[in-house]
VOGU-3710 file (C-alpha; in Angstrom, 3 decimals, decimal comma):
1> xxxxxxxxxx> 0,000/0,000/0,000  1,119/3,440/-1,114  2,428/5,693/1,591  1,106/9,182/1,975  3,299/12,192/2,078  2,032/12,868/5,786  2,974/9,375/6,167  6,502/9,095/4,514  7,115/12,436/6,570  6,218/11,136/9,709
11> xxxxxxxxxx> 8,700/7,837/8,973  11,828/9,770/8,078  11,131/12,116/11,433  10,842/9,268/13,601  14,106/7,699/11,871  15,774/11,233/12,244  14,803/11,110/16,088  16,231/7,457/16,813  19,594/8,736/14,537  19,604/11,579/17,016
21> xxxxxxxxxx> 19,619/10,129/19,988  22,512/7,484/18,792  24,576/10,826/17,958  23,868/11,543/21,505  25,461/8,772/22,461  28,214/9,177/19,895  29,004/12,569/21,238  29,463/11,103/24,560  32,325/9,115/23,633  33,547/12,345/22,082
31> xxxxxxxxxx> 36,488/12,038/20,389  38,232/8,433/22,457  37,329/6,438/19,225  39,440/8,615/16,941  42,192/8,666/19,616  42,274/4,879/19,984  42,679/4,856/16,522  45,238/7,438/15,976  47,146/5,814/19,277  46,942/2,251/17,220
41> xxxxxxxxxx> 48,218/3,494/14,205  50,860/5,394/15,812  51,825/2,126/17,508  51,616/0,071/14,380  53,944/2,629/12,873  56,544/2,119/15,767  56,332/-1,455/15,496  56,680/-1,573/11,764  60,167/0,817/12,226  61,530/-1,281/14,963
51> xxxxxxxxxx> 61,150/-4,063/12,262  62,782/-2,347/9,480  65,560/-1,596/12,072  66,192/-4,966/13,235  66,288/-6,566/9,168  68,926/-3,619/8,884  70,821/-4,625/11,677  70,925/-8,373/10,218  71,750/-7,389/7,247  75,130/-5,512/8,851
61> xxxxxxxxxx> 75,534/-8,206/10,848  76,082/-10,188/8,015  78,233/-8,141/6,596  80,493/-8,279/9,543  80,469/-11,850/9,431  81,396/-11,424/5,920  84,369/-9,382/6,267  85,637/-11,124/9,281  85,908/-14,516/6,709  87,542/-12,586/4,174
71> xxxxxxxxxx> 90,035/-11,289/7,166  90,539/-14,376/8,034  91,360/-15,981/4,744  93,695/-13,075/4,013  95,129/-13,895/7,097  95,560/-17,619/6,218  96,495/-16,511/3,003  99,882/-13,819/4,309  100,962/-17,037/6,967  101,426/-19,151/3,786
81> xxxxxxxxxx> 103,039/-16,533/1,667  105,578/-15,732/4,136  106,605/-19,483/4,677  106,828/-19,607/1,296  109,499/-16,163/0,972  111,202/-18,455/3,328  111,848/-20,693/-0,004  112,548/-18,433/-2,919  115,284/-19,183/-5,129  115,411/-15,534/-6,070
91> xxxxxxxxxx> 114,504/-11,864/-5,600  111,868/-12,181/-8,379  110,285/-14,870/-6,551  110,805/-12,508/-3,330  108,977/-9,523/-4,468  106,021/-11,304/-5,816  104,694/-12,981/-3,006  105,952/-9,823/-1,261  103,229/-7,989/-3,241  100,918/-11,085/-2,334
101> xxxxxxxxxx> 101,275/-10,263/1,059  100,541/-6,197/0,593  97,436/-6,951/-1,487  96,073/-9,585/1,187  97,289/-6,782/4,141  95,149/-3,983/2,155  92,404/-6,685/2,178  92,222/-7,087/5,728  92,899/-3,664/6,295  89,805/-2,860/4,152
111> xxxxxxxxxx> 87,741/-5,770/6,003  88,707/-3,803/9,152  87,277/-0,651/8,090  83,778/-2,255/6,666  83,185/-3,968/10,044  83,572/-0,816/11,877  81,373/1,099/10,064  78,475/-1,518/9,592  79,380/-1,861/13,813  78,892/1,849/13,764
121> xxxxxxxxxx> 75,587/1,914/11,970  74,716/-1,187/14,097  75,281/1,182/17,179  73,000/3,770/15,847  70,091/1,435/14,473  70,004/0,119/18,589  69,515/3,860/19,867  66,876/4,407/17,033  65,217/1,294/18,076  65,784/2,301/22,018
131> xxxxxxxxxx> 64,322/5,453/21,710  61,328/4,120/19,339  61,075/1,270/21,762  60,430/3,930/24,344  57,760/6,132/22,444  56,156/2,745/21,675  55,889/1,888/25,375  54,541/4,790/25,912  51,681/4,875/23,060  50,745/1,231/24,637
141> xxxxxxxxxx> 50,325/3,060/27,876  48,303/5,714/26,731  46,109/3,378/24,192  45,807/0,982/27,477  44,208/4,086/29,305  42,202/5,438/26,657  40,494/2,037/26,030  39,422/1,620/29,521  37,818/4,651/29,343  35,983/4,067/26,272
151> xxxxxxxxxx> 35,040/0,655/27,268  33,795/1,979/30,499  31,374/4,744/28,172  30,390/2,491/25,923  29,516/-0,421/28,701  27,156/2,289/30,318  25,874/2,645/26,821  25,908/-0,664/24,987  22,501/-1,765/25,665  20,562/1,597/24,943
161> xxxxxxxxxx> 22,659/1,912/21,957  21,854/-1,979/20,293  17,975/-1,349/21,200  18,587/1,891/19,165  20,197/-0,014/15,803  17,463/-2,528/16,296  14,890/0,289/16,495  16,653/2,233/13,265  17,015/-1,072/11,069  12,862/-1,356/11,703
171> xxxxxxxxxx> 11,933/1,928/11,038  14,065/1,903/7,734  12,300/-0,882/6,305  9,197/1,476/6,448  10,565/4,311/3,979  10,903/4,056/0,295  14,767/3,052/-0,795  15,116/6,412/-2,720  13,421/8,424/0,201  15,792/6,517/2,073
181> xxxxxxxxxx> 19,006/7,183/0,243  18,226/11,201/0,342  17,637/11,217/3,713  21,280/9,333/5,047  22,987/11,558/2,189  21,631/14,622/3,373  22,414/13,115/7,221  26,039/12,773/5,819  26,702/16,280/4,726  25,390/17,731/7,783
191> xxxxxxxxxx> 27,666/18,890/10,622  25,111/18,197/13,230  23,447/14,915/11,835  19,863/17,001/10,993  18,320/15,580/7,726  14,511/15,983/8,658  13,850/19,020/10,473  10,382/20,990/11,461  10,238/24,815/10,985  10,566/26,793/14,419
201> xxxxxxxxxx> 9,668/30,384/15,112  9,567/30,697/10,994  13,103/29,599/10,203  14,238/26,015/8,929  14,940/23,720/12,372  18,684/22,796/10,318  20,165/26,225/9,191  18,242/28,713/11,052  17,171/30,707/7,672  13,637/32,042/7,430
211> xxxxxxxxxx> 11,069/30,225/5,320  8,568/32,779/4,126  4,780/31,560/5,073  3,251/30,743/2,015  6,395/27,867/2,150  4,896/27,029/5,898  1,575/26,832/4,156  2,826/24,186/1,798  4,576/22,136/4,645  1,703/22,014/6,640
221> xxxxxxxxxx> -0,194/20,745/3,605  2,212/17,743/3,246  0,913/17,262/-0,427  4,297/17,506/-1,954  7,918/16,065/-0,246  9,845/20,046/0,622  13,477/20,690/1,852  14,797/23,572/2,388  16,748/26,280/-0,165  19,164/26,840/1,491
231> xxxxxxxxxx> 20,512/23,958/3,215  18,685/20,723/1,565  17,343/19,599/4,631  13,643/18,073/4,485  10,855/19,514/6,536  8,218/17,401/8,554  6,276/20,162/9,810  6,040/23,337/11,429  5,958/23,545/14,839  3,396/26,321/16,950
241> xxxxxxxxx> 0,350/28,288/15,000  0,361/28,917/11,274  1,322/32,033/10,079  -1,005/34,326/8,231  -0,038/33,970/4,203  -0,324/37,034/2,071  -2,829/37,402/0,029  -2,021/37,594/-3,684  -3,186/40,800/-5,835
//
C-alpha cells in the first residue's frame, strides 16, 4: 500500500529522532574512538620501524660476518706466503709474493674498516630502536588508558545503543529506498546529523534561515515532499500556529 506524504514524513522524522539520539550517544564518547585509533596506528607505525631496524641490523651483521671470513682468509692466506718467501730461489720470486702479502694486508685492512662502520651503523640502528622502543611503550600506555575509558562509556551505553540499531534497522524498512538514500545523504553532509527538520519560530529547524509563510503553508499541507533552499534539509512540519499567508493581488 502506497504511503502518503504525511505518512513518509512522519517515517523519516521518527528515523531522524532514533539517529539523534545514537549521535547523543556518539558525542558522549567524544572524540576516544578517533584517539584509539590514531594511538593504534601510531603504535603500528613504531612497530613496523623497529622491524625495518632490526632486518637492517641483520643485514650488517652479516656483513660483519662477511668481512671477518675474508680477514681471516687473508690472514691464512699472508701465513702461507711468508713461509713460502722463506723458499725463494730468487729476488723475483721474493717480491712477488711480497706484493701477495701487501694486497692480502690492504684486504684485511679494508675488512677492518667495513666492520667498523656496519658496527657503527649497528650502534646507531640500537639507539633508534631504544628510543622508538620507548615512544612505543609509551603509546601502549596511553592506548591501554584510553580504552578503559571508552570501554567503560560504551559499557554504560551498549545496551541503549543496540535497542537503538534494532529500532533504526525497523523503522528503515518502512521508507521508500530512494526516500531513504536522500535522507542518510543529506544526514552525511550535515555537521550536526539534521536531515529531517520541522520549521521553528519561521526559520528552517537545520540552518536557522527564514522560510517565508506561504512555504509554511505548503509544509503544513504535506501534499508535496519540501526541503529547504538553502541547506537541503527536508521539513516534517512546522511547529506552533500557522502564520497568516499574504494574500495575492
Amino acid at each position: 500500500m502506497e504511503l502518503t506524504i504525511a505518512q513518509k514524513l512522519e517515517a523519516l522524522l521518527k528515523l531522524q529522532s532514533i539517529d539523534s539520539q545514537l549521535d547523543e550517544l556518539k558525542k558522549i564518547r567524544g572524540d576516544l574512538p578517533e584517539e584509539v585509533r590514531d594511538l593504534e596506528d601510531d603504535i603500528a607505525g613504531f612497530e613496523t620501524r623497529i622491524g625495518k631496524f632490526n632486518t637492517d641490523i641483520q643485514v650488517l651483521e652479516e656483513d660483519i660476518d662477511r668481512n671477518k671470513a675474508i680477514k681471516k682468509d687473508s690472514e691464512k692466506l699472508i701465513t702461507r706466503y711468508k713461509d713460502q718467501q722463506m723458499n725463494v730461489r730468487n729476488n723475483r720470486e721474493f717480491d712477488a709474493i711480497s706484493k701477495e702479502v701487501e694486497l692480502q694486508t690492504l684486504e684485511i685492512e679494508l675488512a677492518d674498516k667495513k666492520i667498523n662502520e656496519a658496527s657503527f651503523k649497528i650502534r646507531n640502528k640500537q639507539e633508534e630502536i631504544k628510543a622508538t622502543q620507548s615512544a612505543l611503550d609509551e603509546r601502549k600506555e596511553d592506548l591501554k588508558a584510553k580504552m578503559q575509558e571508552l570501554n567503560q562509556i560504551t559499557s554504560e551505553s551498549r545496551d541503549e545503543e543496540k535497542a537503538l540499531l534494532k529500532d533504526r534497522d525497523d523503522q528503515a524498512t518502512h521508507i521508500e529506498e530512494r526516500l531513504l538514500k536522500s535522507y542518510n545523504k543529506i544526514r552525511e553532509n550535515a555537521l550536526n546529523g539534521l536531515a529531517v527538520v520541522v520549521v521553528k519560530r519561521g526559520a528552517c529547524g537545520g540552518c536557522f534561515n527564514v522560510v517565508p509563510p506561504q512555504r509554511q503553508a505548503d509544509i503544513r499541507d504535506k501534499k508535496k515532499i519540501i526541503v529547504c533552499e538553502h541547506c537541503g534539509r527536508i521539513f516534517a512540519d512546522v511547529e506552533g500556529m500557522p502564520e497568516p499567508v499574504s494574500s495575492r493581488r
